[in-house]
C-alpha positions as CSV (number, residue, x, y, z in Angstrom):
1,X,96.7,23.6,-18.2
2,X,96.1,20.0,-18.8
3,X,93.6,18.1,-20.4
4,X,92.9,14.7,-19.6
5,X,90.1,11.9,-21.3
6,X,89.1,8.7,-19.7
7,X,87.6,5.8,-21.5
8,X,86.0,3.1,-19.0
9,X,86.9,-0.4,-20.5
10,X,85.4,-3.6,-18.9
11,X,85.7,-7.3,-19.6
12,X,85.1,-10.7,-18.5
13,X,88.4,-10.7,-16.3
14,X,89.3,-6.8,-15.6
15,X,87.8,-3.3,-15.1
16,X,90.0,-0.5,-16.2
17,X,90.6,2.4,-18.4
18,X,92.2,4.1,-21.2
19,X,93.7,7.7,-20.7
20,X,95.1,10.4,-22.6
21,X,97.0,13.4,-21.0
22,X,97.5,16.4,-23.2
23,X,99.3,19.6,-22.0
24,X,102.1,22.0,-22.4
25,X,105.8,20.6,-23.3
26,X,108.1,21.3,-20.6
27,X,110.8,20.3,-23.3
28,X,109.8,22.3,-26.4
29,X,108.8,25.9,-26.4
30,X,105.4,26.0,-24.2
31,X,103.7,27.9,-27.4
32,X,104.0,25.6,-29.9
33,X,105.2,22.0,-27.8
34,X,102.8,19.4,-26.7
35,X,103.5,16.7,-23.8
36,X,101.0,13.9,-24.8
37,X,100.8,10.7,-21.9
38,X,98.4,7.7,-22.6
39,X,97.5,4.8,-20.3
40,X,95.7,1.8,-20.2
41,X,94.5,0.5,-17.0
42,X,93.5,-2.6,-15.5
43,X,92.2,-4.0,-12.3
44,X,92.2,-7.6,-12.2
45,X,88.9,-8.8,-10.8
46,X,88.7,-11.2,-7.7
47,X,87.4,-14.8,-8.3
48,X,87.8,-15.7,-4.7
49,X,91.9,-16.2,-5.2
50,X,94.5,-14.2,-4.6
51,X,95.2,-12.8,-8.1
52,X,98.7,-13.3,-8.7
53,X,101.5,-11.8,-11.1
54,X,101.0,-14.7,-13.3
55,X,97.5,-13.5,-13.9
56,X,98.6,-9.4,-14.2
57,X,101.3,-10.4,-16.8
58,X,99.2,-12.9,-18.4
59,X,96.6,-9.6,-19.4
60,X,99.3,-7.5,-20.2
61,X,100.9,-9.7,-22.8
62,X,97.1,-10.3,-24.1
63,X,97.0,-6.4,-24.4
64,X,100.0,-4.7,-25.4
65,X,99.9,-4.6,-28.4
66,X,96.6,-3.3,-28.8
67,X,97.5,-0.9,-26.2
68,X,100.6,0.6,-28.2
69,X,98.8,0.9,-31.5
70,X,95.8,3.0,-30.2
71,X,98.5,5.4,-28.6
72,X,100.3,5.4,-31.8
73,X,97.1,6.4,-33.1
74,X,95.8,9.3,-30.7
75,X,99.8,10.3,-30.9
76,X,99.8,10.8,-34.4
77,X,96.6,12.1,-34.7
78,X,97.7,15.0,-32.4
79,X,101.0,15.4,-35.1
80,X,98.7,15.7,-37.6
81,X,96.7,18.3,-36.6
82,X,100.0,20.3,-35.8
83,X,101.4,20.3,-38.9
């Protein structure tokens, strides 16, 4: 069983998504263990040039730390409503 939600982000410079993976730990005991996976997205979009790496870590380091704290969030809210 998995569950999986998929928020469509846009901007001026990248299309993309946020997505959160929930299922069954295959670490902890499969009753009471949960595997949560989160990822954000992004396709750089074409201005007529090639799109380089500059450009790819150029948006990353613009959202990464964004990124981490909504996982943090979603993380902990599944933590909370476990204990």
């Amino acid at each position: 069983m998995s569950l999986r939600m998929r928020e469509i982000l846009n901007d001026e410079d990248s299309s993309g998504h946020f997505e959160v993976r929930i299922e069954p730990s295959n670490a902890l005991d499969r009753r009471t263990g949960i595997f949560v996976a989160v990822n954000r997205h992004f396709d750089l979009k074409d201005d007529g040039e090639t799109v380089g790496a500059k450009a790819a870590v150029s948006k990353l380091d613009q959202s990464f730390v964004d990124s981490l704290e909504k996982a943090d969030e979603i993380i902990n809210h599944f933590a909370e409503m476990a204990s």
